[in-house]
C-alpha positions as CSV (number, residue, x, y, z in Angstrom):
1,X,99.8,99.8,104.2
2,X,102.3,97.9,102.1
3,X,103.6,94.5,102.7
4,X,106.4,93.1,101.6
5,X,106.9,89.1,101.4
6,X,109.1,86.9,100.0
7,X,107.9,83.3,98.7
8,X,109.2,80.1,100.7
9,X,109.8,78.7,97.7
10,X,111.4,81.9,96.1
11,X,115.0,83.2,95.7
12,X,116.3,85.1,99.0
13,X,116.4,88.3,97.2
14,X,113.3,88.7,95.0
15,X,110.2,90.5,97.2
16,X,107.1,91.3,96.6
17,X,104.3,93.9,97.8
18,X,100.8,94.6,98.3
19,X,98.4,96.9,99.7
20,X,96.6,95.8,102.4
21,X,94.0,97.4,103.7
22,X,90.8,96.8,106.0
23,X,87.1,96.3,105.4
24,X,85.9,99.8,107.0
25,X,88.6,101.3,104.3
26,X,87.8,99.3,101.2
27,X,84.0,100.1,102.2
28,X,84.7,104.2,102.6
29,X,87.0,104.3,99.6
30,X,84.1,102.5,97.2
31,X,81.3,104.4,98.5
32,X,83.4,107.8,97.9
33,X,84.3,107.3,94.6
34,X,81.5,108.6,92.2
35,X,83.5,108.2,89.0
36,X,84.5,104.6,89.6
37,X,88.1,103.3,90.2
38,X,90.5,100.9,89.2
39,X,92.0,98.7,92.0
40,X,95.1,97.7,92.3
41,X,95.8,93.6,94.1
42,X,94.8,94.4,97.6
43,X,95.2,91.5,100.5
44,X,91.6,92.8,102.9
45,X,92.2,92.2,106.0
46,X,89.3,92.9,109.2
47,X,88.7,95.4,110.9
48,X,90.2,95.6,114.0
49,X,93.5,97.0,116.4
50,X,97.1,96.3,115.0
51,X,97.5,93.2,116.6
52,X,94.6,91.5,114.8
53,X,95.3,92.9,111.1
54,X,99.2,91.5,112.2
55,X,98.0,88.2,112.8
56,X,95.3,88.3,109.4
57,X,98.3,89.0,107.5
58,X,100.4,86.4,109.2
59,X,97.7,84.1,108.4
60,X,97.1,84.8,104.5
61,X,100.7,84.6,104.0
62,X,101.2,81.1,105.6
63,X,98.1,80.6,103.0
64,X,100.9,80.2,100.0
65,X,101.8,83.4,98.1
66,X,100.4,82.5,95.2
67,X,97.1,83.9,96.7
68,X,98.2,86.9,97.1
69,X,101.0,87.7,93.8
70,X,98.9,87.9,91.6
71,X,99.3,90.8,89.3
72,X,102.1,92.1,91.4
73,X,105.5,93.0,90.3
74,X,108.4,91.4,92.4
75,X,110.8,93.7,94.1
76,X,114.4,93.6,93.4
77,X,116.5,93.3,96.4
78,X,115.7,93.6,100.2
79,X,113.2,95.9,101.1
80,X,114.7,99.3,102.4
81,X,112.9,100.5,105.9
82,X,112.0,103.7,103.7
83,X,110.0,101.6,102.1
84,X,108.0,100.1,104.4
């Protein structure tokens, strides 16, 4: 899943993204890759229903962004709902 964020400190339209995924998927995606892979920024969040992955994210963002920009391109503009 992607999730788009803006910085507090950032201008109102300039957004970024990153993949977040779960333990049980970072785990399954490692183990199945024989020839090794590059990965891109990912924000790991716990296992778990929606609501707690929702409130992990919630979390890490509150954190300060500059955990979780780096090497990540900023998004021009609002994000679209296609997008998301």
């Amino acid at each position: 899943m992607l999730v788009y964020f803006r910085p507090a400190d950032g201008p109102e339209n300039q957004w970024y993204s990153i993949m977040t995924v779960t333990w049980a998927w970072l785990r399954r995606e490692a183990e199945g890759s024989q020839l090794g892979a590059i990965w891109p920024a990912l924000l790991i969040v716990p296992d778990g229903p929606r609501t707690k992955i929702e409130a992990s994210i919630t979390d890490q963002l509150s954190l300060g962004c500059s955990l979780v920009i780096h090497n990540a391109e900023p998004l021009s503009g609002v994000p679209e709902r296609a997008d998301l």
